[in-house]
C-alpha positions in Angstrom: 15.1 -20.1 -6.3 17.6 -18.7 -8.5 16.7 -15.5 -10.7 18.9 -14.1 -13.8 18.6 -12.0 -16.6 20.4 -10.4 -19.1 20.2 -6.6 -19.9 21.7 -4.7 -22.7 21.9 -0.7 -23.0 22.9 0.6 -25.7 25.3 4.2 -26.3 25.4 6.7 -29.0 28.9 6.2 -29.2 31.8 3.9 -28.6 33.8 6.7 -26.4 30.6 7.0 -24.6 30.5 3.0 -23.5 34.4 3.1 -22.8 33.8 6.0 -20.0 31.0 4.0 -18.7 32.9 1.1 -18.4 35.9 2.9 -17.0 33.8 4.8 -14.5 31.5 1.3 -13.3 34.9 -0.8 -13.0 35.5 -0.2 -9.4 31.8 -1.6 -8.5 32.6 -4.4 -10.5 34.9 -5.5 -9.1 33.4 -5.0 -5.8 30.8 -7.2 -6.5 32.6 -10.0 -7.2 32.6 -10.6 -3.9 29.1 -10.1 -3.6 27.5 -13.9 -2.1 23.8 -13.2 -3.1 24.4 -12.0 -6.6 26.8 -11.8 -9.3 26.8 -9.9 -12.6 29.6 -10.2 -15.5 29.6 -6.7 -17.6 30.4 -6.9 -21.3 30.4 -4.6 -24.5 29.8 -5.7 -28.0 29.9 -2.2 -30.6 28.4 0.2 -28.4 26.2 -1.5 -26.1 26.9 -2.5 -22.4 25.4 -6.0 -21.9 24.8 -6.9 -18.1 24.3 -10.5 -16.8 22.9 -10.6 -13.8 22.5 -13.9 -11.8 21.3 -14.2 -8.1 19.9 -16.7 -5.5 16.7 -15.1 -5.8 14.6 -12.4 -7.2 14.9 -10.2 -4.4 18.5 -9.9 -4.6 18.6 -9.8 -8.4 16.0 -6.7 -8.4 18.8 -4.6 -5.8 21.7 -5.7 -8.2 19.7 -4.7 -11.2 19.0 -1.3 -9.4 22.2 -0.3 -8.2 24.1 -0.9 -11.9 21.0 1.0 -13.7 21.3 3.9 -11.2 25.2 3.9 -11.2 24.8 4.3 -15.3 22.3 6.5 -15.3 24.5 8.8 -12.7 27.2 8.3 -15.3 26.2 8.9 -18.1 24.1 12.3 -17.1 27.1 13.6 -15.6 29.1 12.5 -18.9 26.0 14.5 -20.8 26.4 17.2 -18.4 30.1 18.3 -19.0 29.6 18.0 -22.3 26.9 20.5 -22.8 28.9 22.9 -20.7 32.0 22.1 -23.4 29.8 23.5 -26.0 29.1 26.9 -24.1 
């Protein structure tokens, strides 16, 4: 059975998306050679919109976790050096 969805995050800035992007683009392009799933990354203003498509809903449900932990890590090390700028 194949499973897909579509998931969009959005960032309080543009410079904010581009660093995500930046910082995810060696995974994605590691997972294009990925058999069991396959995700395209896009932006539109400043959200990051991830389609995910896999043979089934197991292997959609690892892909889906490993891109939302990978942003999360991201972006709270992006908030994290930023707070110590302000000090």
């Amino acid at each position: 059975m194949k499973a897909s969805t579509i998931i969009s995050l959005h960032f309080p800035s543009k410079k904010r998306l581009e660093m995500v992007l930046k910082a995810l683009k060696p995974e994605i392009e590691r997972h294009q050679f990925m058999r069991r799933s396959k995700v395209n990354v896009s932006s539109k203003q400043n959200s990051l919109i991830l389609n995910f498509e896999a043979e089934d809903a197991s292997a959609l449900r690892a892909s889906i976790n490993s891109y939302l932990r990978w942003i999360m890590l991201i972006n709270d090390s992006f908030q994290t050096i930023e707070e110590l700028n302000k000090k």
